[in-house]
N, C-alpha and C positions, 0 to 999 in steps of 0.2 A: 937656927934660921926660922923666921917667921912667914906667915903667908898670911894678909889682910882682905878680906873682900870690901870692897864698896859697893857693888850693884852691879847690874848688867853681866858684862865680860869684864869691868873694872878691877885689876887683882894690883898688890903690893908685894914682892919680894924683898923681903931685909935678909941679906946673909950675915954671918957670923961675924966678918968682917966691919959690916956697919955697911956695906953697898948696898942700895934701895934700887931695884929696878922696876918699875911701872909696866903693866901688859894694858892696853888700850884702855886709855884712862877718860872713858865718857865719865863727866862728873855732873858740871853743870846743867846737862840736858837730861839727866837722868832723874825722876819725879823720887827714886828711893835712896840715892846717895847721903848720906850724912858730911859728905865732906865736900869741899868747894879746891876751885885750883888752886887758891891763896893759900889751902892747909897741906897742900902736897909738895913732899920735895923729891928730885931721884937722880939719880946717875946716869942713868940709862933708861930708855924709852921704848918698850918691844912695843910693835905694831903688827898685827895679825893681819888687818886688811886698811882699806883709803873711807869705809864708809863712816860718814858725821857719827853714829854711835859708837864707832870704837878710835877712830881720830881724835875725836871729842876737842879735850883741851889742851893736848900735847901740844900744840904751839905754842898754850899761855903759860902753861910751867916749863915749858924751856925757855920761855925769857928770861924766867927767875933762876934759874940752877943749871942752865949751858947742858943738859945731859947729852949723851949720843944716843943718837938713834938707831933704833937696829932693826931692819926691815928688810922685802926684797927690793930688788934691785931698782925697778919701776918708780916705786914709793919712797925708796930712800933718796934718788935722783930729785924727786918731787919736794924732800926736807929741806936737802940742800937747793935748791932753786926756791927757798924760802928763808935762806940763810942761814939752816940751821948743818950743826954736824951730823952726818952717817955714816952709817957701816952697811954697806950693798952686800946681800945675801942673795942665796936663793933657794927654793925648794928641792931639798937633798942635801943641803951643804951645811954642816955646821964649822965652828970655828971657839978657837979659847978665848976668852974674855977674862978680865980683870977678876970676877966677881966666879968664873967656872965656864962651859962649854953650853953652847947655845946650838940647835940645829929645826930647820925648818923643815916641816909635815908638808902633805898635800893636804887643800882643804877644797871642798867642792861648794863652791859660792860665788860671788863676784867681787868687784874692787872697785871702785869708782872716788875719787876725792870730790867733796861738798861742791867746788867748781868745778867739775863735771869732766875732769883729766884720768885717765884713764891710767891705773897704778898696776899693772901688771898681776899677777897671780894671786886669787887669795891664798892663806896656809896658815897651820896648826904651828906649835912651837914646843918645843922640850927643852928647856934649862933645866941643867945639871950644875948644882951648886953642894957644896954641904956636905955628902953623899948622898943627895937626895935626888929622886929627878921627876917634874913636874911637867906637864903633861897640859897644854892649856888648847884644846881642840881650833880656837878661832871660831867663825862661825863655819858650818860644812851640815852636807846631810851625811849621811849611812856611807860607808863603802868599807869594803871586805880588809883593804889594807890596815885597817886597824889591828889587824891580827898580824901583820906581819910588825907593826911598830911595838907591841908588846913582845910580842918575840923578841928582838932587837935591844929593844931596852928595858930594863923591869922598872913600872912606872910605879912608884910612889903614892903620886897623886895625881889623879885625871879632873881636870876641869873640864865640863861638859856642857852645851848648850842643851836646855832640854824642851822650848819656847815653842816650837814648832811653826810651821807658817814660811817660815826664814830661813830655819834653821831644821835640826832632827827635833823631832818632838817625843813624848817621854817612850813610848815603846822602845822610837829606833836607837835612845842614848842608852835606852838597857842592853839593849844587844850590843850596843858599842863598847860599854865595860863590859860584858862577857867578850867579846874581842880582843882586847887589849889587855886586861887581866890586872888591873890597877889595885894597888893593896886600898887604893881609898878614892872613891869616886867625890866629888863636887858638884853639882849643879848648878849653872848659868844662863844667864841670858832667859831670865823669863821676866815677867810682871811689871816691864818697864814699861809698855803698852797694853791696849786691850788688847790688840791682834795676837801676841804671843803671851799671853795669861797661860801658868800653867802653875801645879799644887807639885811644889818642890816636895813635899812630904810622902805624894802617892811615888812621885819617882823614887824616894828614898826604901820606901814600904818593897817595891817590885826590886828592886836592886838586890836587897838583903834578902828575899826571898830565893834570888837566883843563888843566894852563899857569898855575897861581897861586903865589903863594908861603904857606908856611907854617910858622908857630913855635911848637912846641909848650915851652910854657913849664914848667920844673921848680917845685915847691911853694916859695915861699919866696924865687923867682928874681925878678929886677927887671932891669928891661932901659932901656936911652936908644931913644929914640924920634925 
């Protein structure tokens, strides 16, 4: 299985299989993406929340590749009222998928679609593919329950916002892997704006210091998992 970063919260899942699943695929609005929506293709479409940076261009690569969508309930209603296919979720509920088992976190943020409709819950997302099980927070600040979702599952890999402003910033995403107990931390969601500017490397420096591993992945980079 591979795991590719583009920017942002922008990630790539390839399983073994050959299924491509896409996690909030801001491309084109993003100033450090190397890739455009004409170079992506996917199966499936997870959506952590309705806002223009993590929405991004999942509308225009699902022109090209019909993927489904996999979203809460709110949001997915809102794909489909766009023509597109879903699979209506919600926070707490996982489900098997073609590709492996899918289950929605809480995540403490908000939802809003670009035209200003209201998409229900934000939330974090664990796919469990491979044997492997990845850990993609969404956007969210700090909360306790990250300790009970590492409990629950042993994460692999946490993908973490660490941009602050918006989201947790690099203290609160340290405590959030000592929370959750992730064999490999990731950092997200910084340097696409000046408001959330943050040094992916000091997060990495504090992380390891607490005894964890961390990788911080270059734009564009894709890694075996």
């Amino acid at each position: 299985m591979k795991l590719k970063y583009f920017s942002h919260s922008a990630f790539q899942i390839t399983t073994n299989s050959g299924k491509i699943i896409l996690i909030d695929p801001f491309l084109s609005g993003s100033p450090n993406s190397p890739a455009k929506p004409e170079d992506v293709d996917a199966d499936f479409i997870v959506l952590t929340h309705a806002h223009g940076d993590h929405l991004g261009d999942a509308f225009s690569i699902a022109d090209r590749c019909n993927p489904l969508f996999i979203c809460v309930d709110e949001l997915a209603k809102y794909c489909k009222s766009k023509g597109y296919n879903a699979h209506n979720m919600h926070i707490g509920g996982g489900y098997n998928f073609e590709f492996g088992r899918l289950k929605f976190t809480i995540a403490h943020h908000g939802s809003m679609t670009p035209d200003n409709i209201y998409a229900g819950e934000p939330a974090g997302v664990i796919i469990s593919a491979d044997g492997k099980n990845i850990y993609h927070t969404g956007d969210t600040g700090l909360f306790y329950d990250m300790k009970l979702i590492g409990e629950m599952t042993k994460i692999d890999y946490m993908l973490l916002c660490i941009g602050d402003n918006f989201t947790m910033g690099i203290t609160d995403a340290v405590k959030a892997v000592e929370l959750t107990n992730p064999k490999v931390a990731i950092p997200m969601h910084y340097n696409t704006f000046p408001v959330i500017e943050a040094d992916p490397n000091e997060f990495k420096q504090k992380v390891e210091a607490k005894g964890f591993n961390c990788r911080v992945m270059n734009y564009g980079e894709e890694i075996d998992l």
